[in-house]
N, C-alpha and C positions, 0 to 999 in steps of 0.2 A: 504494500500500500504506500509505506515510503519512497520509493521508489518511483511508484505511479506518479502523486504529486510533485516529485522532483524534476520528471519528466517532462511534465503540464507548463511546471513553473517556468524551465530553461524554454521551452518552444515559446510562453507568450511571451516573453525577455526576448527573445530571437527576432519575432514577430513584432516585434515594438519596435527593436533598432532598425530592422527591416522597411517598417513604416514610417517610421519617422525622416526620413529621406526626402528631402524635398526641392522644388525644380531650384538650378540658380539663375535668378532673371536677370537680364544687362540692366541700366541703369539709363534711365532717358534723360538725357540731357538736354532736348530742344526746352522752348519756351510754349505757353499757348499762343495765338496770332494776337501781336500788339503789347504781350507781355514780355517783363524780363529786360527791356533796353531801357535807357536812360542816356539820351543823346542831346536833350534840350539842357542848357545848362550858361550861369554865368557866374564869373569869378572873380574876386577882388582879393587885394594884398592886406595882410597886416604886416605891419611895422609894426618894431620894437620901441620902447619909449625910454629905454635906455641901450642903448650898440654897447659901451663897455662892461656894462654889468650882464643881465641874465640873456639879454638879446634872444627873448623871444620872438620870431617870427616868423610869417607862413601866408597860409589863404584862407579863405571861404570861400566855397562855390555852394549855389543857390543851382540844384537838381527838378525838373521840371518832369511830373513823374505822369505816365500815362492817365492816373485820376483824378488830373490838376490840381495835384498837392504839391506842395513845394519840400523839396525834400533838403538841410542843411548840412553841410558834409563840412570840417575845420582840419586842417593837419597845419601842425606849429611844430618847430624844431627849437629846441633848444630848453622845452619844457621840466620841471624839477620833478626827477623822480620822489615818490613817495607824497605827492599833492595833486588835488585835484583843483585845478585852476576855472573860474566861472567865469564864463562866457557872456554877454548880453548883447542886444542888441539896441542900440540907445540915439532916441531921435535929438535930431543935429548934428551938422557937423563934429569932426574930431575937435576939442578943445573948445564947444560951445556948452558942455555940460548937460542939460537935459534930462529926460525921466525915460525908462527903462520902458520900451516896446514889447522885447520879448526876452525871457533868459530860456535860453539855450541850455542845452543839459551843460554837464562841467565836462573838462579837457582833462583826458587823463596824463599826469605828468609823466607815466610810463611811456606813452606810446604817439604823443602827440594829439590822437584822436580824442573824438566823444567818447566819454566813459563808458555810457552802458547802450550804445548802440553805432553803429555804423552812420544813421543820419538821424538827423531831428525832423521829426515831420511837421511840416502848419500847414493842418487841414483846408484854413482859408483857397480856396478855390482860384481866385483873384488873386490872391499874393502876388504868386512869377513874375505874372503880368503886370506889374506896380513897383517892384525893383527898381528899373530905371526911373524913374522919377521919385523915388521916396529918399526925403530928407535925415538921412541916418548915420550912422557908425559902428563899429563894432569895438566893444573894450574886454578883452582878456586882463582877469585881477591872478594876481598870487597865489592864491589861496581864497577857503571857503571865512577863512579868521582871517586874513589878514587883506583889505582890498587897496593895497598898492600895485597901481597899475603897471603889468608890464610890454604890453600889445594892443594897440589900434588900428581900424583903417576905416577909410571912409566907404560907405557905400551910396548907391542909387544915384541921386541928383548931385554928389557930393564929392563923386570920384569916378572915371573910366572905369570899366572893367579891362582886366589884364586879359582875359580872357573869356572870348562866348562862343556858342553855335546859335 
């Protein structure tokens, strides 16, 4: 009888790894139609606001995404590791001071980048389309404690863009 059961046992063991086999599929890499690109896009400088000290600087590009969301994408060099540097986006020109439009997620001093995503999205549908003409800036601080500034640049009505499509 022991026996028997042991028998039983190893065949559905047998029969499981047997079964458990399964297909391996490739991996689709296309897009669906009109998804997946990102080709509308415009970009501005930041300057450092100090060149001998931390001389942070880099860009912004403003991503124009197939749902006419604006997608906000930053890489900064020169950023301190171990802080997360805040971002905003602050109407008037550089150096006219102003109140805070939009904050931006924070810049991770690791990596240059936004902290906890690849882009900042502003759902505003209208936004892209309002870039060149919006009276603004962008100020990168120090730190989340400490807001001495070390990056600015102008956007919209207040600066060329370095680069568009």
């Amino acid at each position: 009888m022991k026996t028997y059961i042991k028998h039983i046992v190893i065949l559905v063991v047998t029969i499981g790894f047997f079964s458990c086999e399964q297909e391996r599929l490739e991996a689709i890499l296309t897009t669906a139609d009109g998804g997946g690109k990102l080709t509308t896009y415009t970009a501005y400088t930041i300057d450092s606001t100090d060149p001998d000290g931390s001389n942070v600087y880099g860009r912004i590009v403003f991503w124009k995404s197939t749902l006419d969301q604006t997608l906000v994408q930053i890489s900064l060099y020169n950023t301190v590791p171990g802080l997360l540097h805040p971002a905003l986006i602050i109407d008037g020109a550089v150096g006219s001071g102003g109140t805070a439009m939009i904050t931006l997620d924070n810049v991770s001093g690791e990596t240059g980048e936004l902290d906890t995503s690849k882009f900042y999205v502003i759902t505003d549908t209208s936004f892209y389309d309002s870039i060149s003409s919006m009276d603004s800036h962008i100020d990168i601080y120090l730190s989340t404690t400490d807001d001495t500034l070390v990056a600015t640049g102008d956007l919209g009505s207040n600066a060329d863009p370095v680069e568009y499509n």
